[in-house]
C-alpha angles and dihedrals in degrees: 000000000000112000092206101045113106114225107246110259107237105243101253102235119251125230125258120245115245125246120256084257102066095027090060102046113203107245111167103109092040094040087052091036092061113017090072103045093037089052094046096052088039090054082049095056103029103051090070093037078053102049086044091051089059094050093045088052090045084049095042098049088053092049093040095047098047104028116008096040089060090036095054098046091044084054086047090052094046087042094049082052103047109032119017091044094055086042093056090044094055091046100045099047102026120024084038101063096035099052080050085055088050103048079053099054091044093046091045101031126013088036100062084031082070088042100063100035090053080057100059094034106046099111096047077046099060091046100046084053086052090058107039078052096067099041090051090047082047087045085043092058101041094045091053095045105047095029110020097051096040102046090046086052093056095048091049107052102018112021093037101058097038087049087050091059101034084054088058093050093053095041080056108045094046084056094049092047089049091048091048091049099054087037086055088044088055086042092054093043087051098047090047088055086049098045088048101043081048088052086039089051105032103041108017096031098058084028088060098038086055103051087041102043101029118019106040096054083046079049093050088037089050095044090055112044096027113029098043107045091048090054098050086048096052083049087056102041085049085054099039084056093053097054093042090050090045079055101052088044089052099050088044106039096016129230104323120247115267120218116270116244110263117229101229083181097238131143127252130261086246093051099036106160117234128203095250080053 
């Protein structure tokens, strides 16, 4: 027998493709059977988890946009500093130059070392591949036999099918997840527009009816025969009191002197002087 020669590897077999028939699984009763009952308990759990999610985003863009947002980049900017720019440094000035040093020593050293040392055993080589052949085509073999086989068999007939049907469920449960979801989103939509037109109806409505229809014509009512009047009366007792304090200034102090007329030294109207005067 050649020693060289390399036993020839048995082609693994390769596995057959399935018919149409399996490949295609019928799945209209358990399709039906479980897509109804598992949307409708879906729908039932996932409507509050919904309304609560929305809450809890309103609620965490506030918080990431006033508090998380500066902390985070605050922590960025410590952990740059502390932590990338001593990195690049290291690797820059240190594992640079030593993995240089070792390409080095592996090019100029290790490398003619192997060299030399696949010269003088090649023989011994050639003979130790040989046999690490045939074990690996014997491992090959027992493996194949007591694991492959097996192991093929049990996903054929047993994990295969199972995998089939538990791929339907979930297929179905994450539609129905995903129908339920959008369902809870209309639902919350809905229920906001409800809560608002009630508060519409039930606060700024009669809010708005009353301002329009009773106070303001009380206002107006108010303004008229209170505020007017008042005010009118307040003008006449001020003046009241002006006069009243002009004539108590008056009896005690007498009438005030008035100035006495100023002699601007110009002619009368009647002796107007002309320019032939």
């Amino acid at each position: 027998m050649d020693m060289q020669k390399q036993p020839q590897q048995p082609s693994r077999a390769q596995p057959q493709p399935q018919p149409q028939s399996q490949a295609q699984h019928p799945e209209g009763c358990l399709v039906v059977a479980i897509r109804i009952p598992v949307r409708i308990l879906v729908f039932l759990v996932v409507l509050p988890v919904r309304l609560l999610w929305d809450a809890c985003a309103a609620v965490a863009r506030f918080l990431w946009r006033y508090a998380l947002a500066p902390v985070g980049r605050a922590i960025g900017w410590v952990l740059h500093g502390l932590l990338v720019v001593p990195l690049i440094w290291l690797y820059r000035y240190l594992l640079t130059p030593l993995g240089h040093a070792l390409v080095w020593l592996y090019a100029r050293v290790l490398t003619p070392i192997g060299h030399a040392v696949v010269w003088l055993l090649t023989p011994a080589a050639k003979a130790v591949a040989w046999v690490f052949d045939m074990l690996g085509t014997a491992l090959y073999w027992t493996a194949r036999v007591l694991l492959v086989l097996p192991a093929l068999a049990l996903w054929r007939w047993i994990l295969a099918p199972v995998a089939r049907v538990l791929g339907i469920v979930v297929r179905e449960v994450g539609e129905a997840l995903g129908h339920a979801w959008r369902a809870a989103g209309y639902v919350a939509r809905a229920v906001g527009r409800v809560l608002g037109t009630l508060f519409r109806w039930i606060f700024l409505e009669p809010a708005r009816w009353v301002y329009r229809t009773v106070l303001t014509p009380v206002g107006h009512v108010v303004r008229d025969l209170v505020l007017h009047p008042v005010a009118e009366a307040a003008r006449a007792i001020g003046r009241a009191v002006r006069q009243a304090r002009a004539d108590l200034r008056r009896a005690l102090f007498g009438e005030p002197r008035r100035p006495a007329p100023v002699d601007r030294r110009e002619p009368g109207s009647r002796d107007t002087r002309t320019l032939d005067g």
